[in-house]
TIDO-195795 format. One line per field, with one value per residue (C-alpha): residue number from 0; residue in three letters; x, z, y. Coordinates in steps of 0.5 Angstrom, whole numbers, plus 500, padded with zeros to 3 digits. Layout:
pos	[NUM  ...]
code	[ALA  ...]
X	[X  ...]
Z	[Z  ...]
Y	[Y  ...]
//
This chain:
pos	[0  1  2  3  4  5  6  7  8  9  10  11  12  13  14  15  16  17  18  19  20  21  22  23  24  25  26  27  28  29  30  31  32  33  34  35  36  37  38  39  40  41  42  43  44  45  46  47  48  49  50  51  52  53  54  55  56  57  58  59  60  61  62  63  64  65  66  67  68  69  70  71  72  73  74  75  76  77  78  79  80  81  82  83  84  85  86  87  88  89  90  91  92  93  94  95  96  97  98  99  100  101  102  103  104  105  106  107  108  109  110  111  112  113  114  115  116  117  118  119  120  121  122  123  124  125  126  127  128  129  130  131  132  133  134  135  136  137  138  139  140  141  142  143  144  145  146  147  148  149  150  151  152  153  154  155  156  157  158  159  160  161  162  163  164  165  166  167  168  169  170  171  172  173  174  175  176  177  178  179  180  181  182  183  184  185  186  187]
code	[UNK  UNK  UNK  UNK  UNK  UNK  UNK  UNK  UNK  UNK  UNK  UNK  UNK  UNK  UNK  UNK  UNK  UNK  UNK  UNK  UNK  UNK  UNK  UNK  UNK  UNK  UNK  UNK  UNK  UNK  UNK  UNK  UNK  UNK  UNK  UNK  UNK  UNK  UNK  UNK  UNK  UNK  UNK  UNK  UNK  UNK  UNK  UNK  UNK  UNK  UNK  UNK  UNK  UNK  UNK  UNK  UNK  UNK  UNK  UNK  UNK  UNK  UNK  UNK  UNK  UNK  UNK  UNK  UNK  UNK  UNK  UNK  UNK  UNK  UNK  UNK  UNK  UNK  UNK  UNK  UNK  UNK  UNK  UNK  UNK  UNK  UNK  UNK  UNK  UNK  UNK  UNK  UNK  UNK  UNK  UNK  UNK  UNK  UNK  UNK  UNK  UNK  UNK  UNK  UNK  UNK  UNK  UNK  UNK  UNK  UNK  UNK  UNK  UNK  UNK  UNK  UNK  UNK  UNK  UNK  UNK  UNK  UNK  UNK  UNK  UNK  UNK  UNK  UNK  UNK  UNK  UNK  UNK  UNK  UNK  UNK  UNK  UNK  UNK  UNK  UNK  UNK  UNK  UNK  UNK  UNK  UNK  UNK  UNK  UNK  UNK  UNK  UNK  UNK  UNK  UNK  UNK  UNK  UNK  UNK  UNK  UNK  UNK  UNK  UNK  UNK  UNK  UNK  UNK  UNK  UNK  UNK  UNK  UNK  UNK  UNK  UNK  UNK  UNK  UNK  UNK  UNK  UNK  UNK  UNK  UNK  UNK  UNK]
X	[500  506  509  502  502  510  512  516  520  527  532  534  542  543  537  536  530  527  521  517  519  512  511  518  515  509  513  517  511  508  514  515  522  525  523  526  532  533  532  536  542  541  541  549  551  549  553  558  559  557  562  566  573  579  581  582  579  575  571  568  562  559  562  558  552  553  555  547  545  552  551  543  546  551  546  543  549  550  543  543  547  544  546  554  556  564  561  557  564  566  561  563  570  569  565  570  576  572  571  578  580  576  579  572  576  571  566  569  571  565  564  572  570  564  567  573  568  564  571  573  567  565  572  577  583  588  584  587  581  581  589  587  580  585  590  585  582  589  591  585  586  594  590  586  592  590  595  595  589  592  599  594  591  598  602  596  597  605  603  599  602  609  605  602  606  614  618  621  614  614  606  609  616  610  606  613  614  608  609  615  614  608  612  617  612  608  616  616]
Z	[500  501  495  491  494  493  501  501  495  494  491  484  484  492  495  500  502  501  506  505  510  512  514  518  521  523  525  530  532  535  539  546  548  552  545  540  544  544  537  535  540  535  529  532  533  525  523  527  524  516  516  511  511  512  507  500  494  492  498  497  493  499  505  501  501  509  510  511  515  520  520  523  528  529  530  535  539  539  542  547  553  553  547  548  549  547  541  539  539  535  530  530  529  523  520  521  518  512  512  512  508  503  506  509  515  518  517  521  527  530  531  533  539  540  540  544  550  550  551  557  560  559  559  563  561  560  557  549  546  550  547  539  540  544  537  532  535  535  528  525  529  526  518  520  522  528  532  538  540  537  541  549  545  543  549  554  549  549  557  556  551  556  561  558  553  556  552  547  544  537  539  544  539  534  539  541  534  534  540  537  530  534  539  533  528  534  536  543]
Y	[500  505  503  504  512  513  513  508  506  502  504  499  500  500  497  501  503  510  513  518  525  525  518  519  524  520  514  519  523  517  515  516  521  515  511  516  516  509  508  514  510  504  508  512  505  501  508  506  500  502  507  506  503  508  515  511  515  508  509  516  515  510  515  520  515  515  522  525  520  520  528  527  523  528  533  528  528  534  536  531  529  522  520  523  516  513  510  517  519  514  516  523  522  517  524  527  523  523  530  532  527  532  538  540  543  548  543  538  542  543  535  535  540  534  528  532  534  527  523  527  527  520  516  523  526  522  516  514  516  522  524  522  526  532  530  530  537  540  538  541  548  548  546  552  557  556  556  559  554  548  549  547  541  538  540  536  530  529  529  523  520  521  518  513  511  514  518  514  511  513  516  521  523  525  529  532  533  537  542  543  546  550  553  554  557  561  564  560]
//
Protein backbone atom coordinates (compact mmCIF):
# COMPACT_ATOMS: atom_id res chain seq x y z
CA UNK A 1 0.00 0.00 0.00
CA UNK A 2 3.01 2.32 0.47
CA UNK A 3 4.33 1.66 -2.57
CA UNK A 4 1.01 2.19 -4.42
CA UNK A 5 1.01 5.94 -2.86
CA UNK A 6 4.86 6.33 -3.68
CA UNK A 7 5.91 6.64 0.27
CA UNK A 8 8.17 3.92 0.50
CA UNK A 9 9.91 2.78 -2.48
CA UNK A 10 13.30 0.98 -3.25
CA UNK A 11 15.97 2.03 -4.74
CA UNK A 12 16.83 -0.63 -7.82
CA UNK A 13 20.75 0.21 -8.12
CA UNK A 14 21.54 -0.04 -4.21
CA UNK A 15 18.36 -1.69 -2.39
CA UNK A 16 17.89 0.47 -0.20
CA UNK A 17 14.86 1.62 1.05
CA UNK A 18 13.53 4.98 0.75
CA UNK A 19 10.58 6.33 3.06
CA UNK A 20 8.57 9.21 2.58
CA UNK A 21 9.55 12.25 4.95
CA UNK A 22 5.88 12.28 6.16
CA UNK A 23 5.67 8.85 6.85
CA UNK A 24 9.05 9.36 8.79
CA UNK A 25 7.29 12.17 10.62
CA UNK A 26 4.47 10.00 11.70
CA UNK A 27 6.26 6.81 12.60
CA UNK A 28 8.39 9.55 14.98
CA UNK A 29 5.47 11.46 16.06
CA UNK A 30 3.95 8.33 17.28
CA UNK A 31 6.95 7.28 19.52
CA UNK A 32 7.74 8.23 22.79
CA UNK A 33 10.93 10.42 23.79
CA UNK A 34 12.72 7.42 26.11
CA UNK A 35 11.54 5.37 22.51
CA UNK A 36 12.75 7.86 20.14
CA UNK A 37 16.19 8.17 21.95
CA UNK A 38 16.32 4.39 22.07
CA UNK A 39 16.17 4.06 18.33
CA UNK A 40 18.21 6.91 17.63
CA UNK A 41 20.97 4.95 20.16
CA UNK A 42 20.47 2.08 17.61
CA UNK A 43 20.74 4.14 14.56
CA UNK A 44 24.41 5.88 15.93
CA UNK A 45 25.44 2.55 16.40
CA UNK A 46 24.27 0.74 12.65
CA UNK A 47 26.31 4.05 11.45
CA UNK A 48 29.03 3.00 13.27
CA UNK A 49 29.43 -0.01 12.02
CA UNK A 50 28.28 1.17 8.21
CA UNK A 51 31.03 3.53 8.25
CA UNK A 52 33.21 3.19 5.26
CA UNK A 53 36.43 1.70 5.46
CA UNK A 54 39.71 3.88 5.94
CA UNK A 55 40.46 7.33 3.64
CA UNK A 56 40.76 5.72 0.04
CA UNK A 57 39.51 7.53 -2.76
CA UNK A 58 37.42 4.08 -4.16
CA UNK A 59 35.60 4.27 -1.01
CA UNK A 60 33.98 7.97 -1.52
CA UNK A 61 30.82 7.42 -3.44
CA UNK A 62 29.74 4.79 -0.51
CA UNK A 63 30.96 7.66 2.36
CA UNK A 64 28.85 10.21 0.32
CA UNK A 65 25.76 7.60 0.74
CA UNK A 66 26.38 7.33 4.34
CA UNK A 67 27.42 11.17 5.11
CA UNK A 68 23.56 12.65 5.56
CA UNK A 69 22.54 9.99 7.36
CA UNK A 70 25.93 10.16 10.12
CA UNK A 71 25.44 13.93 9.90
CA UNK A 72 21.56 13.49 11.28
CA UNK A 73 23.10 11.37 14.06
CA UNK A 74 25.70 14.13 14.70
CA UNK A 75 22.98 16.38 15.17
CA UNK A 76 21.35 14.17 17.70
CA UNK A 77 24.59 13.94 19.74
CA UNK A 78 25.10 17.13 19.61
CA UNK A 79 21.41 17.91 20.97
CA UNK A 80 21.29 15.36 23.40
CA UNK A 81 23.61 14.61 26.50
CA UNK A 82 21.80 10.96 26.71
CA UNK A 83 23.05 9.88 23.53
CA UNK A 84 27.15 11.74 24.23
CA UNK A 85 28.05 8.21 24.44
CA UNK A 86 31.91 6.29 23.58
CA UNK A 87 30.32 4.88 20.63
CA UNK A 88 28.37 8.55 19.44
CA UNK A 89 31.79 9.45 19.56
CA UNK A 90 33.21 6.92 17.42
CA UNK A 91 30.73 8.02 14.76
CA UNK A 92 31.47 11.59 14.94
CA UNK A 93 35.22 10.83 14.33
CA UNK A 94 34.65 8.39 11.39
CA UNK A 95 32.56 12.14 9.92
CA UNK A 96 35.19 13.64 10.70
CA UNK A 97 37.81 11.40 9.23
CA UNK A 98 36.00 11.48 6.01
CA UNK A 99 35.30 14.78 6.19
CA UNK A 100 39.19 16.03 6.23
CA UNK A 101 40.12 13.38 4.02
CA UNK A 102 37.88 15.86 1.49
CA UNK A 103 39.49 19.18 2.90
CA UNK A 104 36.19 20.18 4.66
CA UNK A 105 38.02 21.52 7.30
CA UNK A 106 35.56 24.01 8.79
CA UNK A 107 32.87 21.29 8.53
CA UNK A 108 34.62 19.00 10.66
CA UNK A 109 35.68 20.89 13.49
CA UNK A 110 32.26 21.31 15.24
CA UNK A 111 31.90 17.44 15.32
CA UNK A 112 36.04 17.43 16.41
CA UNK A 113 35.20 19.78 19.32
CA UNK A 114 31.95 17.21 20.11
CA UNK A 115 33.51 13.92 19.89
CA UNK A 116 36.55 15.86 22.09
CA UNK A 117 33.98 16.97 24.77
CA UNK A 118 32.12 13.56 25.04
CA UNK A 119 35.46 11.52 25.72
CA UNK A 120 36.70 13.61 28.31
CA UNK A 121 33.38 13.70 30.01
CA UNK A 122 32.65 9.87 29.64
CA UNK A 123 35.87 8.15 29.73
CA UNK A 124 38.28 11.39 31.52
CA UNK A 125 41.39 13.08 30.44
CA UNK A 126 44.08 10.85 30.17
CA UNK A 127 42.14 7.91 28.48
CA UNK A 128 43.69 6.91 24.73
CA UNK A 129 40.72 7.89 23.01
CA UNK A 130 40.59 11.15 24.77
CA UNK A 131 44.50 11.87 23.69
CA UNK A 132 43.36 10.89 19.66
CA UNK A 133 40.09 12.76 20.07
CA UNK A 134 42.64 16.09 21.87
CA UNK A 135 44.95 15.19 18.67
CA UNK A 136 42.44 15.13 15.93
CA UNK A 137 41.10 18.64 17.27
CA UNK A 138 44.68 19.92 17.45
CA UNK A 139 45.64 19.01 14.05
CA UNK A 140 42.42 20.28 12.27
CA UNK A 141 43.17 23.79 14.31
CA UNK A 142 46.85 23.79 12.80
CA UNK A 143 45.16 23.07 9.14
CA UNK A 144 42.85 25.83 9.94
CA UNK A 145 45.85 28.28 10.88
CA UNK A 146 45.01 28.22 14.11
CA UNK A 147 47.71 27.77 16.01
CA UNK A 148 47.49 29.26 19.06
CA UNK A 149 44.68 26.91 19.87
CA UNK A 150 46.07 23.80 18.71
CA UNK A 151 49.37 24.36 20.74
CA UNK A 152 47.24 23.71 24.68
CA UNK A 153 45.74 20.70 22.56
CA UNK A 154 48.97 19.05 21.72
CA UNK A 155 50.82 19.77 24.62
CA UNK A 156 47.80 17.98 26.87
CA UNK A 157 48.29 14.85 24.26
CA UNK A 158 52.45 14.65 24.60
CA UNK A 159 51.61 14.64 28.47
CA UNK A 160 49.56 11.54 27.95
CA UNK A 161 51.24 10.12 25.27
CA UNK A 162 54.35 10.52 27.95
CA UNK A 163 52.59 9.18 30.67
CA UNK A 164 50.88 6.37 28.77
CA UNK A 165 53.02 5.42 26.60
CA UNK A 166 56.79 6.94 27.79
CA UNK A 167 58.96 8.81 26.24
CA UNK A 168 60.35 6.93 23.32
CA UNK A 169 57.02 5.39 21.95
CA UNK A 170 56.81 6.42 18.36
CA UNK A 171 52.98 7.96 19.38
CA UNK A 172 54.55 10.40 21.84
CA UNK A 173 57.75 11.31 19.62
CA UNK A 174 55.14 12.40 16.95
CA UNK A 175 53.22 14.34 19.47
CA UNK A 176 56.45 15.84 20.59
CA UNK A 177 57.09 16.61 17.08
CA UNK A 178 53.99 18.35 16.94
CA UNK A 179 54.58 20.79 19.92
CA UNK A 180 57.53 21.73 18.55
CA UNK A 181 56.93 22.82 15.17
CA UNK A 182 53.96 24.87 16.86
CA UNK A 183 56.17 26.62 19.41
CA UNK A 184 58.52 27.16 16.27
CA UNK A 185 55.86 28.52 14.20
CA UNK A 186 54.18 30.74 17.01
CA UNK A 187 57.92 32.17 18.17
CA UNK A 188 57.89 30.25 21.63
Amino acid sequence: MLRAYSLLSRDPQSGSLQVHRLVQAVLRDHLSRPEQLGWQQVVIAALLLAAPPGDDVQHWPLDEQWLPHARQAAAWVEAEPVLQTPIAAGLLDQVVRYLRAQGRYQAALPLAECSRSIRERVLGSDYPDTATALNTLALLYYTLGRLSDALPLAKRVLAIHERLLGPEHPMTQRSRDLVEQLRRQLGD
